[in-house]
RODO-810302 format. One record per atom (N, C-alpha, C, O, CB): x, y, z. Coordinates in pm, whole numbers, plus 50000, padded with zeros to 5 digits. Glycine has a CB too. Layout:
XYZ ...
! end
This chain:
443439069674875 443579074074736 443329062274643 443819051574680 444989080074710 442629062274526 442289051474447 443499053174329 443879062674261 440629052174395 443869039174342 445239037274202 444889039374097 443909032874062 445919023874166 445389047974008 445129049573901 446619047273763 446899052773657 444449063173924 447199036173847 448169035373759 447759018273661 446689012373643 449779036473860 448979015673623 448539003473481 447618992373553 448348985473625 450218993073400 446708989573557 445988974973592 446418962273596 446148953173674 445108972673518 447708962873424 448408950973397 449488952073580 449358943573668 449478952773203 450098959973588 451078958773665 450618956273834 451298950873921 451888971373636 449408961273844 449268960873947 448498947573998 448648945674119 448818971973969 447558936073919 447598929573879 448788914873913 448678904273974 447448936573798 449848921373836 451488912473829 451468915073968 451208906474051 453138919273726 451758927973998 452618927774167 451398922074270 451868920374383 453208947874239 449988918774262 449418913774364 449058900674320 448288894274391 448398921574413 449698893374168 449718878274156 448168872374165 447828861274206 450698871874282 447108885774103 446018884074130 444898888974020 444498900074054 445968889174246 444338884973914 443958893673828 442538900773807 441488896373760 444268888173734 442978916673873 441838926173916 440708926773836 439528928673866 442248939473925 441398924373699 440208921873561 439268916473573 438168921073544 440498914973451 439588900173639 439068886873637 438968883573522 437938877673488 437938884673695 440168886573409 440088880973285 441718873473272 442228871573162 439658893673164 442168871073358 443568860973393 444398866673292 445558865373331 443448842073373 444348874373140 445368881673055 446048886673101 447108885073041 445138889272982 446228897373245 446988901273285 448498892673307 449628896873283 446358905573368 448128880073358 449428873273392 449468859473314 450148849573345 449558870873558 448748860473222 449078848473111 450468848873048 450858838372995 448058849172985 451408861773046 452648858372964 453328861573068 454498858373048 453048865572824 453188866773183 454138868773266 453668867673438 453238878473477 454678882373222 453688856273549 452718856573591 453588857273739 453568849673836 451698845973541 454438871173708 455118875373833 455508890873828 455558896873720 456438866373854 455728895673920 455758910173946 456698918073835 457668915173764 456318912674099 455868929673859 456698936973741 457948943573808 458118942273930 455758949473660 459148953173705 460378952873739 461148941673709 460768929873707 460418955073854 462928948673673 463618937473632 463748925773682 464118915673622 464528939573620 463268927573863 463638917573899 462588909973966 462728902174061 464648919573962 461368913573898 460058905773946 460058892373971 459668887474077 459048906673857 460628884373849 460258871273815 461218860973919 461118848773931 460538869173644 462308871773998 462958862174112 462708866674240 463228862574343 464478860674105 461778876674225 461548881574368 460538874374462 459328874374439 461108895474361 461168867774580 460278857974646 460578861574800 461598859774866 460628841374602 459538866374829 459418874274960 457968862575043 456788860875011 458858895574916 458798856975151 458048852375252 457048861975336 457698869775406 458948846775334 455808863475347 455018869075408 454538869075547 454218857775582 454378867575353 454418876575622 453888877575748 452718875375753 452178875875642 454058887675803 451798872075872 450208868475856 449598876275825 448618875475751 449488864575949 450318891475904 449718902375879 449768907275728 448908914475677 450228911275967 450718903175673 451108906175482 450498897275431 450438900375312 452738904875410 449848884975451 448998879175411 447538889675406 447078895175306 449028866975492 447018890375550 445928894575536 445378909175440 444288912675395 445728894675659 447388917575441 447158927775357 446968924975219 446038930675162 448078935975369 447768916275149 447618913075070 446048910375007 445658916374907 448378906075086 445368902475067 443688895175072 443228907075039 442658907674929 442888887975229 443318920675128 442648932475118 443028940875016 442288950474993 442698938775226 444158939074943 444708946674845 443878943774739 443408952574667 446098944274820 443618928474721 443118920174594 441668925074568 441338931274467 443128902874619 440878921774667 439308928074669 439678941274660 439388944174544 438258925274810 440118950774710 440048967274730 440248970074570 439288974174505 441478975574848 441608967474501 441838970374371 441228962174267 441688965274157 443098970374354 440298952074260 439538944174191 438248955274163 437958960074053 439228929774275 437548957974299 436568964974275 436698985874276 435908995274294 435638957674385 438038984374247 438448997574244 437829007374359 437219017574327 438119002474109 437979004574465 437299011274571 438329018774671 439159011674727 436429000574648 438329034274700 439219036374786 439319031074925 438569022974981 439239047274790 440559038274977 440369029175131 438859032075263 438239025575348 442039034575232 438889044375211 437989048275321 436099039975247 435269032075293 438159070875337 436189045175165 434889033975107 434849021875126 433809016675165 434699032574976 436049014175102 436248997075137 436278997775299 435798987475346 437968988675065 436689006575394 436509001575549 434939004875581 434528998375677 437639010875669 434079012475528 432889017375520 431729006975505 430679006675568 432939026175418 432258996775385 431228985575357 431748978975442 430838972075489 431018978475221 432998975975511 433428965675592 432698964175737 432438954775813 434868967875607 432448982675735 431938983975891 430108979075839 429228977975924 432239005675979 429958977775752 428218976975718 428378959775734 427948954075834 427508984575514 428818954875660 429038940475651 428968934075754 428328923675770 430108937075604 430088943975887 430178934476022 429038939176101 428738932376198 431648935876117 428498947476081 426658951276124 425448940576126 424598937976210 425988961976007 425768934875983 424938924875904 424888911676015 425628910776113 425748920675738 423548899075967 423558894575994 424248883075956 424208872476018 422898897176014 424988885475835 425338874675796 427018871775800 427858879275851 424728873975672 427248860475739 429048860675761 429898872375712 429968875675594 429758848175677 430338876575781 431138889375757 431688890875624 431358899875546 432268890475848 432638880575597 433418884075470 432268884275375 432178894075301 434668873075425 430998870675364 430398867975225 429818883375225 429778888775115 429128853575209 429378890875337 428118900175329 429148914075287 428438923775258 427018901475505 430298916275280 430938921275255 431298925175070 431318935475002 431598915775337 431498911675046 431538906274889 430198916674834 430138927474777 431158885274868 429348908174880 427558913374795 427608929774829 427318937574739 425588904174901 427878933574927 428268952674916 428678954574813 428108961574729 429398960275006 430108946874793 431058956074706 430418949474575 430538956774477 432968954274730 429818938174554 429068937174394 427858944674383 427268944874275 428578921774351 427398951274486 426028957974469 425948975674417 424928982074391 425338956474627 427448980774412 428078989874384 427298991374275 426828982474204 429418989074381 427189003174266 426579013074114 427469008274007 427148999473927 426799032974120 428879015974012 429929011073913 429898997473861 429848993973744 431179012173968 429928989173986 430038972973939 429248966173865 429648957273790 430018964874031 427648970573881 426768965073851 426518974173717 425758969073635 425808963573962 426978984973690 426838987773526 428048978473390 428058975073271 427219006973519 428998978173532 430338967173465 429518953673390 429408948173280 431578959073625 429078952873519 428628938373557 427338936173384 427098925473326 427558938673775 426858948073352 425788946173232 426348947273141 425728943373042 424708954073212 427758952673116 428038951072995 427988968172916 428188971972800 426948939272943 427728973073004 427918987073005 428988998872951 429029010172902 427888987873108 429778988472994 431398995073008 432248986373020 431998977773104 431749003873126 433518985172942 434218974572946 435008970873100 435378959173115 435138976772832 435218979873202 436298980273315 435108986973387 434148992573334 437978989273295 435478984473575 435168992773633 435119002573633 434199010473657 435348992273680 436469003973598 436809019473581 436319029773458 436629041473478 438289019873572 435569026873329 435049028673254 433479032773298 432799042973302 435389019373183 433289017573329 431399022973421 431789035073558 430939043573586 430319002273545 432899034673623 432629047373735 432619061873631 431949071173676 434209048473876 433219063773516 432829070173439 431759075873398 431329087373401 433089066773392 431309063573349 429659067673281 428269072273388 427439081173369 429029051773196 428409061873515 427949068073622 428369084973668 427589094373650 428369058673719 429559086173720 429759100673774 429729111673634 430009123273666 431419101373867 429469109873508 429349118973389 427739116673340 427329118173225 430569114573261 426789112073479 425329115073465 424699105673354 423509108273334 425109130873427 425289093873265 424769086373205 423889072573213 423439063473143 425479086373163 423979077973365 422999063773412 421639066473477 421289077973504 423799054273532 420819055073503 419739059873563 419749047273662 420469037673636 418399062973464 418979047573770 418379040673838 416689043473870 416229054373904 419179040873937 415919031173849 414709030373846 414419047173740 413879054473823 414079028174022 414489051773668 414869059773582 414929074473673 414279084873665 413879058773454 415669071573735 416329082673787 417809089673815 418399085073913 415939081773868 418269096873766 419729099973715 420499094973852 419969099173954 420049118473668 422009084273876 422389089173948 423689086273985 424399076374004 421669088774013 423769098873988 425479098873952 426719098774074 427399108574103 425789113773867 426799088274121 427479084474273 427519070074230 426539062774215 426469087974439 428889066674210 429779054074147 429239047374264 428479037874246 431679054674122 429659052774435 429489040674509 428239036674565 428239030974675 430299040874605 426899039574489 425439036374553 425229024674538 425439017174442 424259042974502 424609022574677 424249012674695 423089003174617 421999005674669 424119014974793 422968993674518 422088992874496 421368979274517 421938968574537 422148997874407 419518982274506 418898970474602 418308961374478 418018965574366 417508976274732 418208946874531 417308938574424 416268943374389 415508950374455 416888926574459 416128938874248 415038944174205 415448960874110 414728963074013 414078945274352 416298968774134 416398980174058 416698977973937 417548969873898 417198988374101 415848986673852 416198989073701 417518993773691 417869001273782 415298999373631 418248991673615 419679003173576 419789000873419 419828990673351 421538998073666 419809016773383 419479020473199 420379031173187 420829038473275 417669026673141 420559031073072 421409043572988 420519050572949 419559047472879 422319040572861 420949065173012 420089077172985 419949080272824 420909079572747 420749090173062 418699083572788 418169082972658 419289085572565 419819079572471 417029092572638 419499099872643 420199110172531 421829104472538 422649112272491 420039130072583 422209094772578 423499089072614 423079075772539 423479067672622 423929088272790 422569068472440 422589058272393 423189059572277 423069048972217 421559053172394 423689066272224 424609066772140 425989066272100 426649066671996 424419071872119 426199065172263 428009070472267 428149057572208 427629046472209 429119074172442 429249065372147 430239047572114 430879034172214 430949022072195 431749051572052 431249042472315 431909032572397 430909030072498 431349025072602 433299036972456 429679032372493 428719019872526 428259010172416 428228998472454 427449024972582 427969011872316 427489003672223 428688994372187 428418982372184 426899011472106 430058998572159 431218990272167 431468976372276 432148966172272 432199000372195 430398983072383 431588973872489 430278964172501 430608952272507 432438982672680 428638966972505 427718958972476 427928950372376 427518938972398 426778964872458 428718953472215 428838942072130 429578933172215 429198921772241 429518944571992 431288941572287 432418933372288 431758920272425 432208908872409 434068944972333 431038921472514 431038917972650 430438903072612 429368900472556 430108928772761 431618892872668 430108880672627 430288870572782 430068858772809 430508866072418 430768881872852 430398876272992 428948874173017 428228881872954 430888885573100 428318865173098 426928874173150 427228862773309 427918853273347 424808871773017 426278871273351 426188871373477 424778867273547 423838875073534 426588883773508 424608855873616 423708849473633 422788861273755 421598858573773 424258833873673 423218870173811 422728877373925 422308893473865 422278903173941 423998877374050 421998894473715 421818905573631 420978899873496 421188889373437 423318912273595 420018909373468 419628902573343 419528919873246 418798929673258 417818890973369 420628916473159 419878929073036 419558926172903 419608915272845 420798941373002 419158939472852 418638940972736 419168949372676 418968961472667 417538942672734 420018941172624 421418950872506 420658964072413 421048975672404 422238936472339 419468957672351 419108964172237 418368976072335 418108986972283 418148954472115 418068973972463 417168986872537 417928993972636 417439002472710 415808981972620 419548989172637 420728995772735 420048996772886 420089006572959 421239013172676 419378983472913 418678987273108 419228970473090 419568962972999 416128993073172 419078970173213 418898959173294 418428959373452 417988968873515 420058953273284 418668945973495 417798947073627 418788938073735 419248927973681 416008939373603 419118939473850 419668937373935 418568927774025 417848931474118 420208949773979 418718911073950 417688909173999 417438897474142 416358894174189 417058906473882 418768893074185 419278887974282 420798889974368 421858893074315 419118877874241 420638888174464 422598888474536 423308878374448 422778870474370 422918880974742 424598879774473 425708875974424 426028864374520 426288867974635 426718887174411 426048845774482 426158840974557 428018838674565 428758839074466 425138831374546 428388836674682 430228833874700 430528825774575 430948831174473 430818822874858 430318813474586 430738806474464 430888811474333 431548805374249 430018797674447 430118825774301 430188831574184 431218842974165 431298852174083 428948835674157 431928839474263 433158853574272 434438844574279 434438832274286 433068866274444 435328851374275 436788843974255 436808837274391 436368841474498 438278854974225 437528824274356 438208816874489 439068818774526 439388816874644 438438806374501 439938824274416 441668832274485 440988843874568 441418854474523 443118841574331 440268845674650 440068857774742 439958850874883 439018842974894 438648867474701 440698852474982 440318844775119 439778856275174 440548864575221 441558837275217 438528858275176 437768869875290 438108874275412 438338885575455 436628866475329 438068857675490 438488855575620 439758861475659 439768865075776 438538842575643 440838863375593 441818873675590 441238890175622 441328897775719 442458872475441 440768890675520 440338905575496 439598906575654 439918915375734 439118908575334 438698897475681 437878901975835 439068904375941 439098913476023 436698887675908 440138893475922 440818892376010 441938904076050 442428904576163 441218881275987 442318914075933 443168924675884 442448934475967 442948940376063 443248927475718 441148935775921 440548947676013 439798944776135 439238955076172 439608955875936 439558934676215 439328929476336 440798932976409 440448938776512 438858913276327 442138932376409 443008936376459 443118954276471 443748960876554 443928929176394 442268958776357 442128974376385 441428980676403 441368992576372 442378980876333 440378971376482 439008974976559 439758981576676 439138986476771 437878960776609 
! end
């Protein structure tokens, strides 16, 4: 089941910020509840590694069965498990409309995707978790360039992202290389995450 409760809180209780905009725990940078801020619970390896998997899973808003899905593609791959894992979950439809500036939250772009406002290579398509390959166009469908809360979140966004290039004033961009590790959070230990589901192979 995908969480759909506060971001701020969930966020606090995984001491990890899903945003990647650190506001979440700038005024308070411990679990929510009265008794968050003294609650100090020693972890097991195995609560380690859950933990690792909690952080990526609810970062990129992905349910469980989708996140073991890229996991099983990843360990297919030829490459290091966890990094090839990462570039799945940034290659996501949702992410990569995030990722342009599209939509302020993931959860905003899985929106605009599954309510038919997107295109790929100009073709409608509306499945948050597609896969997508270098090189694809991704644009806002004609008759959808008007909404407000795309044009809002294109002014607000002054992230950019070295592995995307758009064109605010033409609502496309292009997906035009992988996502190298160094360009993703370092609070994420992967090697956990491989290690969490290698025990439930």
């Amino acid at each position: 089941m995908r969480y759909t409760g506060s971001d701020w809180k969930r966020s606090r209780r995984l001491g990890f910020s899903t945003l990647e905009t650190g506001k979440e725990l700038s005024k308070r940078p411990y679990g929510p509840g009265q008794h968050g801020a003294n609650r100090k619970k020693k972890l097991s390896e195995y609560g380690k590694q859950l933990v690792e998997k909690q952080k990526l899973r609810q970062m990129y808003g992905v349910n469980e069965r989708q996140f073991r899905r890229l996991f099983m593609i990843a360990l297919a791959s030829k490459e290091v498990t966890g990094v090839a894992f990462m570039k799945l979950l940034e290659s996501r439809l949702d992410n990569l409309v995030f990722r342009m500036g599209f939509a302020r939250t993931r959860r905003g772009a899985r929106q605009l995707v599954n309510h038919g406002h997107i295109l790929v290579n100009g073709k409608k398509v509306d499945i948050a978790s597609y896969l997508c390959q270098v090189g694809d166009v991704i644009s806002v469908k004609e008759s959808s360039q008007d909404l407000k809360v795309i044009k809002e979140s294109l002014e607000s966004v002054a992230a950019k992202y070295a592995w995307v290039e758009v064109d605010a004033t033409k609502m496309c961009g292009k997906y035009v290389r992988e996502v190298e590790r160094k360009e993703l959070p370092a609070d994420i230990t992967e090697s956990q995450i491989v290690e969490y589901y290698n025990r439930k192979l």
